[in-house]
Gaussian input, Z-matrix of N, CA and C with variables (Angstrom, degrees):
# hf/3-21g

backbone

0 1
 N
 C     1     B1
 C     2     B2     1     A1
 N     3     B3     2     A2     1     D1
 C     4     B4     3     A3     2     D2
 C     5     B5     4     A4     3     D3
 N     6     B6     5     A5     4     D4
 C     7     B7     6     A6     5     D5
 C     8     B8     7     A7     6     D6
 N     9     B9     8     A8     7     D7
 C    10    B10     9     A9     8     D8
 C    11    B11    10    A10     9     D9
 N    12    B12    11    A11    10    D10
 C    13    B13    12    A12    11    D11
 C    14    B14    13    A13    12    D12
 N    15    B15    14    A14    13    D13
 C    16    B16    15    A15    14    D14
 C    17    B17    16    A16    15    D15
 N    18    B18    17    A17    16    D16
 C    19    B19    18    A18    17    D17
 C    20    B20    19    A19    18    D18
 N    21    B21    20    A20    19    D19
 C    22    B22    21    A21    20    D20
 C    23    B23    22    A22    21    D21
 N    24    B24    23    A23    22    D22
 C    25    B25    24    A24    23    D23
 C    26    B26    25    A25    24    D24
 N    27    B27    26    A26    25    D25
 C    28    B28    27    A27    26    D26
 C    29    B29    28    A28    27    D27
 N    30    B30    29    A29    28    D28
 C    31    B31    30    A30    29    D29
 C    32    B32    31    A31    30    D30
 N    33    B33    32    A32    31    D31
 C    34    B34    33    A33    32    D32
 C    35    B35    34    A34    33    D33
 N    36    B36    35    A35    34    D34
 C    37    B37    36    A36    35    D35
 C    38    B38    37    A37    36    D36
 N    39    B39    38    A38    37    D37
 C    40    B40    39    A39    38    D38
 C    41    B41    40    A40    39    D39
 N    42    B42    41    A41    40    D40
 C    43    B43    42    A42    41    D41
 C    44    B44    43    A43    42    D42
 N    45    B45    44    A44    43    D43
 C    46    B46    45    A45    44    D44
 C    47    B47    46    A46    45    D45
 N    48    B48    47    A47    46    D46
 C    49    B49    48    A48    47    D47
 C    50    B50    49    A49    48    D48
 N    51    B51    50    A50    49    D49
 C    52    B52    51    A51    50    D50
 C    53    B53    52    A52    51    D51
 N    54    B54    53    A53    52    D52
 C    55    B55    54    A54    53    D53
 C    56    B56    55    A55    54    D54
 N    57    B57    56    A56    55    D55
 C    58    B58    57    A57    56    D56
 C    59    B59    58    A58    57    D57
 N    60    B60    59    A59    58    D58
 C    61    B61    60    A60    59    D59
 C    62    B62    61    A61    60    D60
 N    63    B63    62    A62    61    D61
 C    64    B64    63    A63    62    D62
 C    65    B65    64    A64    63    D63
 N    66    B66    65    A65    64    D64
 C    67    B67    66    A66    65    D65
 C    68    B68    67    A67    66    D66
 N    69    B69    68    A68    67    D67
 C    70    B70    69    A69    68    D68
 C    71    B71    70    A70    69    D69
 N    72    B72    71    A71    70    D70
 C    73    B73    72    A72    71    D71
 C    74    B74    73    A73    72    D72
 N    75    B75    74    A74    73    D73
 C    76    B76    75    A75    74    D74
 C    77    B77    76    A76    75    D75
 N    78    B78    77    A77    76    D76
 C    79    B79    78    A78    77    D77
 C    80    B80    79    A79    78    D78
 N    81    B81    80    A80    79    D79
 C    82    B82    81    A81    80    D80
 C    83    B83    82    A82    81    D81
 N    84    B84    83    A83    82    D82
 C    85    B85    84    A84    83    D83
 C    86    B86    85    A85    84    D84
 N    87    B87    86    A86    85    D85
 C    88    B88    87    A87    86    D86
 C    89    B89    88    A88    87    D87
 N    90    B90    89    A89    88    D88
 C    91    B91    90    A90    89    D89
 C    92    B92    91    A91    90    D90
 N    93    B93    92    A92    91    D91
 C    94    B94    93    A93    92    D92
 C    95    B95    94    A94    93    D93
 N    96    B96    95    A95    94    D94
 C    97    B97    96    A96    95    D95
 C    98    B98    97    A97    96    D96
 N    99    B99    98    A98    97    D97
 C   100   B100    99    A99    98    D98
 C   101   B101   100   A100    99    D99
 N   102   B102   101   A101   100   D100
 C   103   B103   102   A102   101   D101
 C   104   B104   103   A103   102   D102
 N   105   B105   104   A104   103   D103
 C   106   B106   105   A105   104   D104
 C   107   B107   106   A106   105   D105
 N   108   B108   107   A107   106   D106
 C   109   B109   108   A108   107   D107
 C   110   B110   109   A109   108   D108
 N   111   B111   110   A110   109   D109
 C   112   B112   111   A111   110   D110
 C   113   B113   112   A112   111   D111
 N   114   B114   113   A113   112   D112
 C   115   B115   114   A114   113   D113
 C   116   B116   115   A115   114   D114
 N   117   B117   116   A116   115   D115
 C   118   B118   117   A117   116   D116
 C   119   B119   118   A118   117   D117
 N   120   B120   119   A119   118   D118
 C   121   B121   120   A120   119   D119
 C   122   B122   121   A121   120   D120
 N   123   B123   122   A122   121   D121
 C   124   B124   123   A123   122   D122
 C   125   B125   124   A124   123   D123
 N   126   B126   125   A125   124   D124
 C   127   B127   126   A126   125   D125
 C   128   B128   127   A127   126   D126
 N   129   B129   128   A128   127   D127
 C   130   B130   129   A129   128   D128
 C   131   B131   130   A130   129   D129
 N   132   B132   131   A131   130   D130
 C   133   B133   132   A132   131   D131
 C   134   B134   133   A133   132   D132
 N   135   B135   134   A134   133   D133
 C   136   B136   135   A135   134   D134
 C   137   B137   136   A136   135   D135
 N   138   B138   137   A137   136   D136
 C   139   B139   138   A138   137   D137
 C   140   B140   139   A139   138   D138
 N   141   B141   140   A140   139   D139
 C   142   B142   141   A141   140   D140
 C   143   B143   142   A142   141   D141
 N   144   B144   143   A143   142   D142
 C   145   B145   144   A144   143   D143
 C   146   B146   145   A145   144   D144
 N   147   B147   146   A146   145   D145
 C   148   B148   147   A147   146   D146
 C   149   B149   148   A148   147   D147
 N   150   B150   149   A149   148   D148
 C   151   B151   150   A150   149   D149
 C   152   B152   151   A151   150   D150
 N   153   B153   152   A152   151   D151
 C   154   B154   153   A153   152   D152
 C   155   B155   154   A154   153   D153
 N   156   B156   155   A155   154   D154
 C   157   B157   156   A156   155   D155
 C   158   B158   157   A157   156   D156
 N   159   B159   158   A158   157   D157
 C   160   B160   159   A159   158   D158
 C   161   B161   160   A160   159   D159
 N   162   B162   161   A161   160   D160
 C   163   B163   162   A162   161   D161
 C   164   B164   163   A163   162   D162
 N   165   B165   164   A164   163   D163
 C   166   B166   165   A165   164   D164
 C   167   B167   166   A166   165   D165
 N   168   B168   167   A167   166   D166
 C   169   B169   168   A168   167   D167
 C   170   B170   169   A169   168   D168
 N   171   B171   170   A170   169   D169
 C   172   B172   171   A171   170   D170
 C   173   B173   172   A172   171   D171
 N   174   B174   173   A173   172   D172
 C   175   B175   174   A174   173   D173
 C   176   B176   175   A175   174   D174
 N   177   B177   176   A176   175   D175
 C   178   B178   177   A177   176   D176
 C   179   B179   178   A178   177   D177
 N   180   B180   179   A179   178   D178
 C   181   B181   180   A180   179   D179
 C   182   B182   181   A181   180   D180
 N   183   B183   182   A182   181   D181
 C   184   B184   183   A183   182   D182
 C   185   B185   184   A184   183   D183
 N   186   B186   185   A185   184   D184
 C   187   B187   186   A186   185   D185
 C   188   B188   187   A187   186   D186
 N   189   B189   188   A188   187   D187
 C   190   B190   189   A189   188   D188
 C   191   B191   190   A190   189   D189
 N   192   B192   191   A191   190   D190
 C   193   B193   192   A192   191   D191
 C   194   B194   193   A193   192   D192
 N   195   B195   194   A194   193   D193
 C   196   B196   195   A195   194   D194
 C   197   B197   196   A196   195   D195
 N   198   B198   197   A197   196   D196
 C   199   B199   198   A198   197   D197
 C   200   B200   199   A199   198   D198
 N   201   B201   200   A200   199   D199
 C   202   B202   201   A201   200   D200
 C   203   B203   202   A202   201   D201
 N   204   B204   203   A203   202   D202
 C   205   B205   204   A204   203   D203
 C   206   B206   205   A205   204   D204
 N   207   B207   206   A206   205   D205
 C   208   B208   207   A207   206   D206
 C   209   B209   208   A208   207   D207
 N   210   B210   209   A209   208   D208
 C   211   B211   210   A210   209   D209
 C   212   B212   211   A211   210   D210
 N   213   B213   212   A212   211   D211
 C   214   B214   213   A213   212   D212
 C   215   B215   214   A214   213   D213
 N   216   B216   215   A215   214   D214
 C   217   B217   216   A216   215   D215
 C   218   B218   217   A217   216   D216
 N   219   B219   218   A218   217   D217
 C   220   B220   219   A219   218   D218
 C   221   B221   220   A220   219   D219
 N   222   B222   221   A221   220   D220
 C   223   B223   222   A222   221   D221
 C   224   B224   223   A223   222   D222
 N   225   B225   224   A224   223   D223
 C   226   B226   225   A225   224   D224
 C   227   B227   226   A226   225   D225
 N   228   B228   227   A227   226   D226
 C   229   B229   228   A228   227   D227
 C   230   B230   229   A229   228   D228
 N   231   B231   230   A230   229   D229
 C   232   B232   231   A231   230   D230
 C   233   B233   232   A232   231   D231
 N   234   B234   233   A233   232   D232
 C   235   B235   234   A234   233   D233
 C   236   B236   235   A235   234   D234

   B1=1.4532
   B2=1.5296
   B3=1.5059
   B4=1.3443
   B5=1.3587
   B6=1.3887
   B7=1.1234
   B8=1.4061
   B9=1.3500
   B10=1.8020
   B11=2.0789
   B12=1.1933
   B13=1.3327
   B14=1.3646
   B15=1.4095
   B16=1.9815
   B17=1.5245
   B18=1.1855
   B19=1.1712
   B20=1.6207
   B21=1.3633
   B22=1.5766
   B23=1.7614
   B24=1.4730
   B25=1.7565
   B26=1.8840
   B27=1.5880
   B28=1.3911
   B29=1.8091
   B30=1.3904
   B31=1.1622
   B32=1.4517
   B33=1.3327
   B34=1.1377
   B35=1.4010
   B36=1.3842
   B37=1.0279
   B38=1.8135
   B39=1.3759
   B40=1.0713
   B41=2.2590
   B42=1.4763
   B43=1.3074
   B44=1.7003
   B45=1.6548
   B46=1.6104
   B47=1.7190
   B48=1.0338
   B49=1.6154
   B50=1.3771
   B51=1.4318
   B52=1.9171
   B53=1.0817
   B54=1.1900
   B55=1.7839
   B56=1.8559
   B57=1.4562
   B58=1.3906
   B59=1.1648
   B60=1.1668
   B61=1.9628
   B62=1.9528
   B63=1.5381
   B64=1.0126
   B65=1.8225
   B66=1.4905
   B67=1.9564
   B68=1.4222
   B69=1.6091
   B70=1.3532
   B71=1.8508
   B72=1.3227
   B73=1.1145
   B74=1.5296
   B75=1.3314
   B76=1.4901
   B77=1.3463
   B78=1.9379
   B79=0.9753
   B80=1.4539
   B81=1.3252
   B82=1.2831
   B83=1.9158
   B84=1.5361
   B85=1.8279
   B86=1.6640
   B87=1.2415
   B88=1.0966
   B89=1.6549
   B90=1.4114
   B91=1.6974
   B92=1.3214
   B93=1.0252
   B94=1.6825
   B95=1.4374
   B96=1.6121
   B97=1.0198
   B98=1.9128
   B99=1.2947
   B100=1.6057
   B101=1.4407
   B102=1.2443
   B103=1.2543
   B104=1.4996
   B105=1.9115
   B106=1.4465
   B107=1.1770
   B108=1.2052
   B109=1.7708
   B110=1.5026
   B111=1.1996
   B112=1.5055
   B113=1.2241
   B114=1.5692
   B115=1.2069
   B116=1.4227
   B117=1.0604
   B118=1.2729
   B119=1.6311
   B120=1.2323
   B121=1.3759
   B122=1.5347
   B123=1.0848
   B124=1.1947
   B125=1.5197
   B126=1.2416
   B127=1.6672
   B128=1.6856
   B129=1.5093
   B130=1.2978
   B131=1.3720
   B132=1.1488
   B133=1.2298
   B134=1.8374
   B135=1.5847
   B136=1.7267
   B137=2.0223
   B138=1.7310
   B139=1.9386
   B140=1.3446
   B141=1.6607
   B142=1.1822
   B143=1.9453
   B144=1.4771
   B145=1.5928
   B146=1.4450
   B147=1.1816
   B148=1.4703
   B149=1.5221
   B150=1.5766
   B151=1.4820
   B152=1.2909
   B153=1.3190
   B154=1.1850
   B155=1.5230
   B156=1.3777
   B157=1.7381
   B158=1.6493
   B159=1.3795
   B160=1.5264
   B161=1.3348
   B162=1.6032
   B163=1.0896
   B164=1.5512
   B165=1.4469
   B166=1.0503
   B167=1.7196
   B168=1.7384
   B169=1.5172
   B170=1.8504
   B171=1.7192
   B172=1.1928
   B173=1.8010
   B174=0.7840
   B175=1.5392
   B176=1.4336
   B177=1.3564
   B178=2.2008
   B179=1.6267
   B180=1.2047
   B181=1.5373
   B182=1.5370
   B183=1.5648
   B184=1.3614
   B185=1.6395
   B186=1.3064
   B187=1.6283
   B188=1.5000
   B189=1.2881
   B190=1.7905
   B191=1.9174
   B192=1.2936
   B193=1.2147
   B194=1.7567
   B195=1.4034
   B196=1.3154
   B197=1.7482
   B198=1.2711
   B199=1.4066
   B200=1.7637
   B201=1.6434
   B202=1.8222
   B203=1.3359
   B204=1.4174
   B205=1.7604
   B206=1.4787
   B207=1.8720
   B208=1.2207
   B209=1.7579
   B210=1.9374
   B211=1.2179
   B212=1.5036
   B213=1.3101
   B214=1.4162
   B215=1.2669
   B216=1.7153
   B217=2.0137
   B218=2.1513
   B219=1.2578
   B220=1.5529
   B221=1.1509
   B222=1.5059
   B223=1.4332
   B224=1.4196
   B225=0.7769
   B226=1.4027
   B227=1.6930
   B228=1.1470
   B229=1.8168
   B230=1.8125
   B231=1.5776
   B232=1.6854
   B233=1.6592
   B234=0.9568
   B235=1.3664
   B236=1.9579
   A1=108.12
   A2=114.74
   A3=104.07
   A4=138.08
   A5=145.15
   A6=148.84
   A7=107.07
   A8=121.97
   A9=105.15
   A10=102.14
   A11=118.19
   A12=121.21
   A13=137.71
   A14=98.75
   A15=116.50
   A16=104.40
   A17=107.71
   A18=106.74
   A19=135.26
   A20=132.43
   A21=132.29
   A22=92.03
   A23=123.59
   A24=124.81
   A25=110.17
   A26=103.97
   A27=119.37
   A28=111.50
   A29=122.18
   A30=113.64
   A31=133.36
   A32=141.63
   A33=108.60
   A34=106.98
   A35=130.65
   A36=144.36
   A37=117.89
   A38=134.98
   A39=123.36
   A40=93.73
   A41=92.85
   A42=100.04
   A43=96.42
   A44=106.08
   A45=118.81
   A46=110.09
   A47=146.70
   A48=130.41
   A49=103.86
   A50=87.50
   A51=94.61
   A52=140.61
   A53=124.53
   A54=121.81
   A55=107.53
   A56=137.70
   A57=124.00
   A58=80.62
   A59=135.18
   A60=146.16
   A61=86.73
   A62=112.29
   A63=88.53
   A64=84.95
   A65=105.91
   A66=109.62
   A67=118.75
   A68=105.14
   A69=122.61
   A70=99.67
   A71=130.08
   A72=145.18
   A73=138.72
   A74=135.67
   A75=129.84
   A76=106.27
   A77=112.87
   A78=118.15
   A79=103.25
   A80=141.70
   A81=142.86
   A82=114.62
   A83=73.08
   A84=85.19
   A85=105.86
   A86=126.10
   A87=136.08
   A88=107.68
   A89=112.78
   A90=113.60
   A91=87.24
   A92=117.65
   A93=148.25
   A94=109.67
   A95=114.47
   A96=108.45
   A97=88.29
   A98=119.67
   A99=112.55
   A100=127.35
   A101=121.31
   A102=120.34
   A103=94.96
   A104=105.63
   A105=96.71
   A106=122.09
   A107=121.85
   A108=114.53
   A109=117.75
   A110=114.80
   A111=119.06
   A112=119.59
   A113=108.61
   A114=108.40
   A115=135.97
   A116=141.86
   A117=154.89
   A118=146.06
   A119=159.49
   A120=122.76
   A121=109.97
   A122=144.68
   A123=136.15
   A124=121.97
   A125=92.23
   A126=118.96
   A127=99.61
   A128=119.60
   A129=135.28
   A130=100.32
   A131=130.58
   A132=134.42
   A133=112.81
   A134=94.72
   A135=83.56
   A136=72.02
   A137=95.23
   A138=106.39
   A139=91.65
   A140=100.48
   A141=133.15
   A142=98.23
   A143=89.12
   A144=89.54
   A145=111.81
   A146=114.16
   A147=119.52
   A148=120.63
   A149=116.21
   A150=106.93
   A151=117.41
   A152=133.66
   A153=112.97
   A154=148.49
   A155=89.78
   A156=105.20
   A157=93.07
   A158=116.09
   A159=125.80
   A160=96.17
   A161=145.55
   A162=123.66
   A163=130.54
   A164=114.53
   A165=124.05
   A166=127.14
   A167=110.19
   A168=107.36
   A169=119.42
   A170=106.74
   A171=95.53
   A172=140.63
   A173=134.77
   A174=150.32
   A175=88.93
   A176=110.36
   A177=132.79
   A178=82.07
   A179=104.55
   A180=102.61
   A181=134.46
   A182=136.56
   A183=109.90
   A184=108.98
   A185=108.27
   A186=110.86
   A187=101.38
   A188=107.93
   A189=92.43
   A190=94.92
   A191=121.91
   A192=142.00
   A193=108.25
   A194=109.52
   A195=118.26
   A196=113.41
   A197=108.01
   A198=121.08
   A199=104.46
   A200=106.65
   A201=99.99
   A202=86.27
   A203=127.29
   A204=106.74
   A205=119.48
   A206=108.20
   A207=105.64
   A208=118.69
   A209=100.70
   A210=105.34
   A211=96.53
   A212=127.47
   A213=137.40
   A214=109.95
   A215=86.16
   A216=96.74
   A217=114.53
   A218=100.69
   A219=93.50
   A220=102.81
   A221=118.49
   A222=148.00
   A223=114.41
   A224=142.91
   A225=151.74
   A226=124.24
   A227=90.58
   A228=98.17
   A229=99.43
   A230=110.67
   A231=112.69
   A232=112.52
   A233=100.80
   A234=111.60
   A235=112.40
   D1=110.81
   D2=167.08
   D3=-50.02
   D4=136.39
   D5=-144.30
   D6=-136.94
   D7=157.11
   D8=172.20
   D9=-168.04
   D10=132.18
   D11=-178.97
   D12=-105.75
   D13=131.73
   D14=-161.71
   D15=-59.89
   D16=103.08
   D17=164.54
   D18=-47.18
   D19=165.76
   D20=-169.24
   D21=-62.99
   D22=-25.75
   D23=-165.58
   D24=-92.25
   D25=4.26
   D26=-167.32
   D27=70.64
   D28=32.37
   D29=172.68
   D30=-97.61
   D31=166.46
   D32=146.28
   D33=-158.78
   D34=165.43
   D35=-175.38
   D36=-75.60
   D37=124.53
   D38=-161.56
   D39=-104.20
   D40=131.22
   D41=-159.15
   D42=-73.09
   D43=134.49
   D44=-172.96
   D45=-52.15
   D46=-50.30
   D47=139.62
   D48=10.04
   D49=-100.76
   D50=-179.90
   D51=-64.09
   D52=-31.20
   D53=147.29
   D54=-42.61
   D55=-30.09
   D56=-158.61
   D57=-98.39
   D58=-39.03
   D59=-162.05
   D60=-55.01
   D61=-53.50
   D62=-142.91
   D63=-119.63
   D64=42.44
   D65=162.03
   D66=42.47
   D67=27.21
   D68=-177.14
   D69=-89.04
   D70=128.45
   D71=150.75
   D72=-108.54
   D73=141.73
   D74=-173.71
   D75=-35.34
   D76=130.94
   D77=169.38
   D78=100.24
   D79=-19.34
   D80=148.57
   D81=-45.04
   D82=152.79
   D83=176.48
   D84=-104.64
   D85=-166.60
   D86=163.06
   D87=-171.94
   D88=156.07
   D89=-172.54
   D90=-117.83
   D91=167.92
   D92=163.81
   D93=-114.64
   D94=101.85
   D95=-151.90
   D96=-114.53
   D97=131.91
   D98=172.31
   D99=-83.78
   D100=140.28
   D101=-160.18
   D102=-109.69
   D103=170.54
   D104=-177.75
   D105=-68.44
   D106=-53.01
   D107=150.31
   D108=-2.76
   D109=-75.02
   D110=-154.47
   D111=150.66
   D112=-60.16
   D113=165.53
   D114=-23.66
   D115=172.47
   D116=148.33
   D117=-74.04
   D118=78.01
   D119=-162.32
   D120=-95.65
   D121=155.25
   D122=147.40
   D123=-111.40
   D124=147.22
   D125=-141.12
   D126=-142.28
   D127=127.30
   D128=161.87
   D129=-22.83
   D130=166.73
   D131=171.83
   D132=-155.66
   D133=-4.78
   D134=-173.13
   D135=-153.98
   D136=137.24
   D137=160.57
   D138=-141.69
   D139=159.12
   D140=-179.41
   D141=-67.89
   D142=139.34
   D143=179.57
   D144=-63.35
   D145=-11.77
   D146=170.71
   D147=-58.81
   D148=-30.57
   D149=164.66
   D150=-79.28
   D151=6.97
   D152=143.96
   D153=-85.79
   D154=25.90
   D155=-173.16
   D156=-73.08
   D157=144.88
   D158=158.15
   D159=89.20
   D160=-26.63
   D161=173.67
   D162=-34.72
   D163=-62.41
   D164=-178.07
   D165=-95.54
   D166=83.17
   D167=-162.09
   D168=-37.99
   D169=140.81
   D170=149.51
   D171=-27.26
   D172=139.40
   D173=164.70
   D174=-60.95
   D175=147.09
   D176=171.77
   D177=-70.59
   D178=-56.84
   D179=-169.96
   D180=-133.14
   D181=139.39
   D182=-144.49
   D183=-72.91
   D184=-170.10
   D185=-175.92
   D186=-107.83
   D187=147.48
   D188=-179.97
   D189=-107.85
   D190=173.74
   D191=175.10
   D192=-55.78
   D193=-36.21
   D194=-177.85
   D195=-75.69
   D196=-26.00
   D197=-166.49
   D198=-85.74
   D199=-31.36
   D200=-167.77
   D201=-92.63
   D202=-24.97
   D203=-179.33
   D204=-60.17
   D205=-38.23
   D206=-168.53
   D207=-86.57
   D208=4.61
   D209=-177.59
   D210=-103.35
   D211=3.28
   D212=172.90
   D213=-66.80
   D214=-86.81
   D215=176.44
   D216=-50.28
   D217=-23.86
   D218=178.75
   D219=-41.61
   D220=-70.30
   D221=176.13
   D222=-43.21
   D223=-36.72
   D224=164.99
   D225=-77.39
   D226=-21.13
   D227=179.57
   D228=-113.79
   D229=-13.48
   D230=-179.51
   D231=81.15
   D232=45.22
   D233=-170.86
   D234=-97.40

């Protein structure tokens, strides 16, 4: 288990294992997030808008301007 020590300034270095484990690079954030336990996890907290490429597949076919209005008001009137 990688390990790593708080410096006298409260710092510490996150051991390269786990920085690649978790696609963290210079200039990244991370939160300390508390669990019900007590514990802690830490967790990315900031990605490049670039990992969101591919989330959301292309459409078979594109959408036209006429099509999201009338799927707007559908939705809005409960249609």
């Amino acid at each position: 288990m990688p390990t790593a020590t708080i410096t006298t300034k409260g710092q510490i270095t996150i051991p390269q294992k786990v920085r690649l484990d978790m696609g963290l690079t210079p200039g990244d954030r991370v939160d300390f997030v508390r669990m019900d336990d007590g514990h802690y996890a830490v967790v990315p907290a900031s990605h490049s808008i670039r990992a969101l490429k591919g989330i959301v597949p292309r459409p078979d076919k594109p959408v036209s301007l006429e099509d999201m209005q009338a799927a707007i008001l559908g939705e809005a009137t409960g249609e």
